[in-house]
One Martini backbone bead per residue (centre of mass of N, CA, C, O) as a GRO file, in nm:
protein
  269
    1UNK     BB    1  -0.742  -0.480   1.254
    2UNK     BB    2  -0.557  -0.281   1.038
    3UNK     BB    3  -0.488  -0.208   0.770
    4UNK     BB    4  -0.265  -0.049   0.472
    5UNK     BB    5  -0.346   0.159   0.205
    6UNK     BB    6  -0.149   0.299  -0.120
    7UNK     BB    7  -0.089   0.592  -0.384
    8UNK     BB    8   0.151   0.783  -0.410
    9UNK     BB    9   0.312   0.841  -0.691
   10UNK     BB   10   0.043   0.949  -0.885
   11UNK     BB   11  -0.160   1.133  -0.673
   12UNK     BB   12  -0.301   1.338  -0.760
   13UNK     BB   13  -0.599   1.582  -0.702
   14UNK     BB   14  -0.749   1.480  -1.000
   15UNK     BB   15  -0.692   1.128  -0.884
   16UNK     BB   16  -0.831   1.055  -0.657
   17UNK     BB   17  -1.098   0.941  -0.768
   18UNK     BB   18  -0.977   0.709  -0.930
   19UNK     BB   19  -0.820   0.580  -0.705
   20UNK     BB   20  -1.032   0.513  -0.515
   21UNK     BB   21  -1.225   0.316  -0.705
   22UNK     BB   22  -0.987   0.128  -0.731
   23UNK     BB   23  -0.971   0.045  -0.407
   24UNK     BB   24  -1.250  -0.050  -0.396
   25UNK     BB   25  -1.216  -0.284  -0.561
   26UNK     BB   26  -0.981  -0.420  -0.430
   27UNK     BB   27  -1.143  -0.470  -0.159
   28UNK     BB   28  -1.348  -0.609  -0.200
   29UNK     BB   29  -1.187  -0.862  -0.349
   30UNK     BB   30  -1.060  -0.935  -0.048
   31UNK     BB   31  -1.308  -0.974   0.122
   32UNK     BB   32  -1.431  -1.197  -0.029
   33UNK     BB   33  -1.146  -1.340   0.004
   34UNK     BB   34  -1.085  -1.269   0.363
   35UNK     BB   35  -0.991  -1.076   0.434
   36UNK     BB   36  -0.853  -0.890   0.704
   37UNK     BB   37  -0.847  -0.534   0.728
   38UNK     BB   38  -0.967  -0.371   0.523
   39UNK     BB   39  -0.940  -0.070   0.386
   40UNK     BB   40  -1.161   0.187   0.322
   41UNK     BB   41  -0.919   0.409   0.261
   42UNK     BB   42  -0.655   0.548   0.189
   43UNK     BB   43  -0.356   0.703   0.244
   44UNK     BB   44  -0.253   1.052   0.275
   45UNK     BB   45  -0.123   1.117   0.585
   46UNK     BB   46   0.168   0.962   0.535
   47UNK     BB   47   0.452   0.882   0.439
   48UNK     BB   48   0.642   0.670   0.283
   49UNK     BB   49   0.791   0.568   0.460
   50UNK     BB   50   0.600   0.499   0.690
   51UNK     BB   51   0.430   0.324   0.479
   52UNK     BB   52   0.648   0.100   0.423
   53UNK     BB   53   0.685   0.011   0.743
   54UNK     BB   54   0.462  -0.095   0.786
   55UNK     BB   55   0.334  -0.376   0.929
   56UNK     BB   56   0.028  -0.335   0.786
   57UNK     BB   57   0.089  -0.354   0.512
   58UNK     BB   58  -0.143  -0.415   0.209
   59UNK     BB   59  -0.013  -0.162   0.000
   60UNK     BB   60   0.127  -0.011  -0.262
   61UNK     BB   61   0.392   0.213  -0.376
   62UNK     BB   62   0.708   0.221  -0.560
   63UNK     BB   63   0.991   0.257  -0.629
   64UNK     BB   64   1.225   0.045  -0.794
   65UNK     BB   65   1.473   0.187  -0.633
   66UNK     BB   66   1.362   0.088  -0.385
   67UNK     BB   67   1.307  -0.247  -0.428
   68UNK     BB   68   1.659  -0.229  -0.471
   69UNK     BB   69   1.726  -0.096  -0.206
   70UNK     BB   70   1.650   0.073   0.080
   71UNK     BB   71   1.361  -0.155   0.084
   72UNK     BB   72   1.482  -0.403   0.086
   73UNK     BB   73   1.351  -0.655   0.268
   74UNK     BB   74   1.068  -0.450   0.333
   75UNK     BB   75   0.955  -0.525   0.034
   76UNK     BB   76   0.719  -0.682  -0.196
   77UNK     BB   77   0.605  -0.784  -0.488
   78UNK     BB   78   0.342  -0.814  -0.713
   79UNK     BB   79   0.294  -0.555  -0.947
   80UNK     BB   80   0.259  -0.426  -1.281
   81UNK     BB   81   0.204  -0.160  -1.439
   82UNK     BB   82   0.014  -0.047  -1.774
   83UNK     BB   83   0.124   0.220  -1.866
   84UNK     BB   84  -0.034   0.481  -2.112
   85UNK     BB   85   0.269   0.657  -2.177
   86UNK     BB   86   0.463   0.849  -2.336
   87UNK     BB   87   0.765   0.590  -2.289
   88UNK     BB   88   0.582   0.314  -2.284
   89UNK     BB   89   0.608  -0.026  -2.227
   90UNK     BB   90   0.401  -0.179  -2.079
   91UNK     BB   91   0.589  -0.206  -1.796
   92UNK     BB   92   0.789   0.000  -1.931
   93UNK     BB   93   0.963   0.262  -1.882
   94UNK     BB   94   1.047   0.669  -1.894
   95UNK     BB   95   1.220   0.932  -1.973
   96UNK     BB   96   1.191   1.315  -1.982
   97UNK     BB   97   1.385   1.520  -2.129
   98UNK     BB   98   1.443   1.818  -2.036
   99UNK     BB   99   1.370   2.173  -2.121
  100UNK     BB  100   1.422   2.437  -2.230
  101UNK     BB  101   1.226   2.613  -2.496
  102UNK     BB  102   1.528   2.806  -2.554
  103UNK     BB  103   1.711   2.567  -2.603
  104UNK     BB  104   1.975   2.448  -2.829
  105UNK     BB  105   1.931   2.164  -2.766
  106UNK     BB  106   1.942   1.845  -2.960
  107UNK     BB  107   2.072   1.688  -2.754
  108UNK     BB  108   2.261   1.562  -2.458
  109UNK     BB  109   2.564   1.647  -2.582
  110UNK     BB  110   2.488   1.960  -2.491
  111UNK     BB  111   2.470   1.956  -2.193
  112UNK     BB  112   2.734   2.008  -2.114
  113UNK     BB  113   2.775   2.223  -1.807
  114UNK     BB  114   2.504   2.178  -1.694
  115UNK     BB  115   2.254   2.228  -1.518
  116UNK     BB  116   2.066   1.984  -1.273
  117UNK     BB  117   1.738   1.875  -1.176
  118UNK     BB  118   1.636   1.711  -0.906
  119UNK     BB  119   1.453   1.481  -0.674
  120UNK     BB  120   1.632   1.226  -0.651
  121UNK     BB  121   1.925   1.044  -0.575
  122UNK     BB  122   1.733   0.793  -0.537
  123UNK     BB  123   1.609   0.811  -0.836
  124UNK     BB  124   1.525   0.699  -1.108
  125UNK     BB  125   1.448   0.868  -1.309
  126UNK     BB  126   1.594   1.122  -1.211
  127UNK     BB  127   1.869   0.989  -1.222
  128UNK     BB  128   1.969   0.692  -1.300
  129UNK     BB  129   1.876   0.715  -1.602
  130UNK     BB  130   2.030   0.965  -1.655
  131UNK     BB  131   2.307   0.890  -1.610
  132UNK     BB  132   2.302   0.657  -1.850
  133UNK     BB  133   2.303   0.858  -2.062
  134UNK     BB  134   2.559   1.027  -2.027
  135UNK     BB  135   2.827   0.842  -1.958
  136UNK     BB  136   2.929   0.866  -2.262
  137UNK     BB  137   3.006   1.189  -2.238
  138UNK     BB  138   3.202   1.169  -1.983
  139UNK     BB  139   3.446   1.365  -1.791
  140UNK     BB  140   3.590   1.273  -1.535
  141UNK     BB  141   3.312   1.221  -1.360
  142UNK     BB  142   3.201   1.444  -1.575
  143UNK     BB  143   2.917   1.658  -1.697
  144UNK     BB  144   2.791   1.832  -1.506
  145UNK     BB  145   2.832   2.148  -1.311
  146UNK     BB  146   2.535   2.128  -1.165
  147UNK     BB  147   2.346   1.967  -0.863
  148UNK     BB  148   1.973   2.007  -0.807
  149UNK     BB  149   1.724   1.952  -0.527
  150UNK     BB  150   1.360   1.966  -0.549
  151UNK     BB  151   1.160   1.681  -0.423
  152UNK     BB  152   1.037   1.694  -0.749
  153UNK     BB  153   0.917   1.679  -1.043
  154UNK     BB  154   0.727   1.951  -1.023
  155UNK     BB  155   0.996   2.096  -0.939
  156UNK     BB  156   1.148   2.052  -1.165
  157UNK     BB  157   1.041   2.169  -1.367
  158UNK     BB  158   1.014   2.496  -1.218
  159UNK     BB  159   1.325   2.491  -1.222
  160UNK     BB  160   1.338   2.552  -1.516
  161UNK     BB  161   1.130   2.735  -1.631
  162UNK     BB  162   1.321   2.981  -1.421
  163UNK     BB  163   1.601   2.921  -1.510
  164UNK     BB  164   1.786   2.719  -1.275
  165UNK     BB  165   1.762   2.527  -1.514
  166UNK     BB  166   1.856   2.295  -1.792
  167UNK     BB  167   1.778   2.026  -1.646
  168UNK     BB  168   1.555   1.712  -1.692
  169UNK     BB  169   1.437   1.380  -1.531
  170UNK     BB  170   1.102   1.257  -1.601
  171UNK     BB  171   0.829   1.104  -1.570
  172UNK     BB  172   0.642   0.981  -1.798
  173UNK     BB  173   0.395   0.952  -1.596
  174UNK     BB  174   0.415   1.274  -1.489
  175UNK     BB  175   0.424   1.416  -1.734
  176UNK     BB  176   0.119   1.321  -1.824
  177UNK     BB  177  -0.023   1.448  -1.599
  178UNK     BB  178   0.046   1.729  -1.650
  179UNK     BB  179  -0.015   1.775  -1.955
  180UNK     BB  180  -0.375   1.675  -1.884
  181UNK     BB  181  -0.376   1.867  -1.575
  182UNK     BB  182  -0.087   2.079  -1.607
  183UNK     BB  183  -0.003   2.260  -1.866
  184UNK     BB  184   0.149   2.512  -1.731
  185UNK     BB  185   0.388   2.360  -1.591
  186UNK     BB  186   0.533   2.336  -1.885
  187UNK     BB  187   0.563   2.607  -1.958
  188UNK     BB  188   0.879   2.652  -2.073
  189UNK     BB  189   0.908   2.352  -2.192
  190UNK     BB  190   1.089   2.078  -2.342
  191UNK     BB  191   1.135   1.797  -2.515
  192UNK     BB  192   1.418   1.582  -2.595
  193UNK     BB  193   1.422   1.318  -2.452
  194UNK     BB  194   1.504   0.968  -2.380
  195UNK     BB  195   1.565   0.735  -2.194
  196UNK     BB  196   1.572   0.420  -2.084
  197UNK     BB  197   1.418   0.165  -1.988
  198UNK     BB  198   1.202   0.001  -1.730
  199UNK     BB  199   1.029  -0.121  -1.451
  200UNK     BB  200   0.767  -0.021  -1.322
  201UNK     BB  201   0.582   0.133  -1.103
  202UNK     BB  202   0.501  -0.123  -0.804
  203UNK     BB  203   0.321  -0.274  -0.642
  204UNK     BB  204   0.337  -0.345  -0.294
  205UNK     BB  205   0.443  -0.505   0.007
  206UNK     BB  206   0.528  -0.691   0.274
  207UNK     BB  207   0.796  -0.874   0.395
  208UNK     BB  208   0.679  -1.166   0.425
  209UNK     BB  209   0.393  -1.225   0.267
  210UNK     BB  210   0.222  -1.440   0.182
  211UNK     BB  211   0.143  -1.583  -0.085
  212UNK     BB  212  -0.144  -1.588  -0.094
  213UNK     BB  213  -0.155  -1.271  -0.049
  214UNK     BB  214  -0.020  -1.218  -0.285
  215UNK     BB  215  -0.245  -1.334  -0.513
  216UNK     BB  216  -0.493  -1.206  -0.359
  217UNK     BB  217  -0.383  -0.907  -0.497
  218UNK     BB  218  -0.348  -0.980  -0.751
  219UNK     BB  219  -0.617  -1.031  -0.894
  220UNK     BB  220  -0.761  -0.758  -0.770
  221UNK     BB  221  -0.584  -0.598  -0.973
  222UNK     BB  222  -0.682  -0.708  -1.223
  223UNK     BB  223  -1.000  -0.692  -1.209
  224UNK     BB  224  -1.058  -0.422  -1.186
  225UNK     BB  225  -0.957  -0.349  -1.458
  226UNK     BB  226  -1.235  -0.495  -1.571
  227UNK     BB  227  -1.404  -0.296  -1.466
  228UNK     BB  228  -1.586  -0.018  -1.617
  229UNK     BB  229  -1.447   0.128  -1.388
  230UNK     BB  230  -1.160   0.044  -1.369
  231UNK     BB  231  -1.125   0.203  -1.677
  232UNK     BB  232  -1.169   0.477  -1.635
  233UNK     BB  233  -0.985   0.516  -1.413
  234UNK     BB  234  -0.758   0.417  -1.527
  235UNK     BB  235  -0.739   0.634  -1.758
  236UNK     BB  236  -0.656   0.837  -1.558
  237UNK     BB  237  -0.385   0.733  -1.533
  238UNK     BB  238  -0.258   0.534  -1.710
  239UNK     BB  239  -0.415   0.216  -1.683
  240UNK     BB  240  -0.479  -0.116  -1.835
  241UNK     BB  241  -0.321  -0.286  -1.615
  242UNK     BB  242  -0.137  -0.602  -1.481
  243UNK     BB  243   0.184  -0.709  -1.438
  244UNK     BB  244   0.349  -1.002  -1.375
  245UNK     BB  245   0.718  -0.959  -1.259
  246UNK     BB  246   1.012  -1.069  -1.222
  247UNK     BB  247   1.189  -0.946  -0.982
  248UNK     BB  248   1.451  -0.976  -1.180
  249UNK     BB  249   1.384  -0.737  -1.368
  250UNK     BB  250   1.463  -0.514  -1.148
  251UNK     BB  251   1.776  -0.506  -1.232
  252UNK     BB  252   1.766  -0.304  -1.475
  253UNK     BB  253   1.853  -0.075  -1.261
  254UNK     BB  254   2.135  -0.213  -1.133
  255UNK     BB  255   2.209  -0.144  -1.466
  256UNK     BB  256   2.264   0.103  -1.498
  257UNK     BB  257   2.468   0.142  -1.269
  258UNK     BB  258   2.679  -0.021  -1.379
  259UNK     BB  259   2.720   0.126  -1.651
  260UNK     BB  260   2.799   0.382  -1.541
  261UNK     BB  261   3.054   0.300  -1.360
  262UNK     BB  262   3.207   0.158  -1.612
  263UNK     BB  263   3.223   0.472  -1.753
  264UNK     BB  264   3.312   0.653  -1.473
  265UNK     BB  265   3.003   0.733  -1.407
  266UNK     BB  266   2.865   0.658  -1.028
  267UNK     BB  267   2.802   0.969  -1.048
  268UNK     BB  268   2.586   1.309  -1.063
  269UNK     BB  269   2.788   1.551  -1.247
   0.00000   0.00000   0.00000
């Protein structure tokens, strides 16, 4: 029996080379320590349900608002990376609020009846932090003019950049990525503020996994990042170690939704 192990979230083409590194090393300390069927490299080929929902599951990422949303129950959490771009702060992240470069706001609520363009209506980056930030703005359940959605973080930037939309909420780790490997995909686009923080995008297994893999798990992912090969691999990513966070931590995202919802403003509008 193979387990699998994936790290989908901010996977870029630029940094698989980082990312298997620090897999590999991920694996020896697992296989070290008796693991059976630790695989040999990274799934690339099936979609994130598939691989969340995986029985054989013994690695991922998620996001945040997945591990206490649609997949709580069937995800679990391991560790959180303490990722170093800008808008995070040791385990939290935000989002930056983007717009176009010819954009005239100067604040977020000059946004009013603007487009607003999303990756997924259940992405905490993508909306989530963004209701929260706009909601003392809004008026009668409503701020923005209308809401598209995009698929994907670098496909709404491009769909600001085309002039399609006037704003968007990225995730301030797939910015710090665009900037660094992709930084035309970012041209006609500024950012205008960031969101509130919340706890970053977290490794999680499948629920239910002994606690004893749990703790096999958090060991093999904090030493990876101690070793010289696994420090630069981390810097390649903007990741420069793992801290352990009380489940607990993860209510601050169904905490934005709450902010938003006393509000009155419950969804995206």
């Amino acid at each position: 029996m193979t387990l699998s192990a994936s790290f989908p979230m901010y996977d870029f083409e630029e940094v698989h080379g980082a990312h298997e590194v620090l897999w590999n090393s991920v694996a020896r300390k697992l296989e070290k320590a008796g693991v059976k069927g630790v695989p040999a490299a990274l799934d690339r080929a099936r979609g994130v349900h598939e691989l969340w929902t995986d029985p054989e599951l013994l690695l991922s990422q998620c996001c945040g608002a997945d591990l206490v949303g649609r997949y709580a129950g069937t995800l679990a959490l391991v560790a959180t990376p303490r990722y170093r771009a800008p808008g995070c702060d040791g385990c939290f992240y935000s989002s930056v609020v983007l717009v176009a470069g010819h954009s005239p706001a100067t604040e977020i609520s000059d946004l009013r009846n603007a487009v607003c363009v999303v990756n997924s209506h259940e992405s905490h980056s993508g909306t989530n932090a963004l209701r929260a930030l706009v909601a003392p703005f809004s008026r009668g359940g409503r701020f923005f003019s209308r809401i598209v959605t995009s698929g994907s973080h670098p496909a709404s930037v491009a769909t600001v950049a085309r002039g399609e939309a006037d704003v968007a909420a990225i995730d301030c780790v797939t910015y710090a990525h665009l900037e660094r490997y992709r930084p035309s995909v970012l041209e006609g686009t500024r950012p205008l503020c960031y969101t509130a923080r919340a706890p970053g995008i977290p490794f999680v297994t499948r629920a239910g996994t002994d606690p004893d893999r749990i703790r096999q798990l958090q060991s093999a992912l904090a030493d990876a990042f101690e070793e010289p090969e696994g420090r630069a691999a981390g810097a390649s990513v903007f990741i420069d170690g793992v801290e352990i966070l009380p489940f607990s931590d993860y209510g601050r995202i169904v905490e934005f939704q709450r902010i938003a919802a006393a509000r009155g403003y419950p969804e995206l509008r």
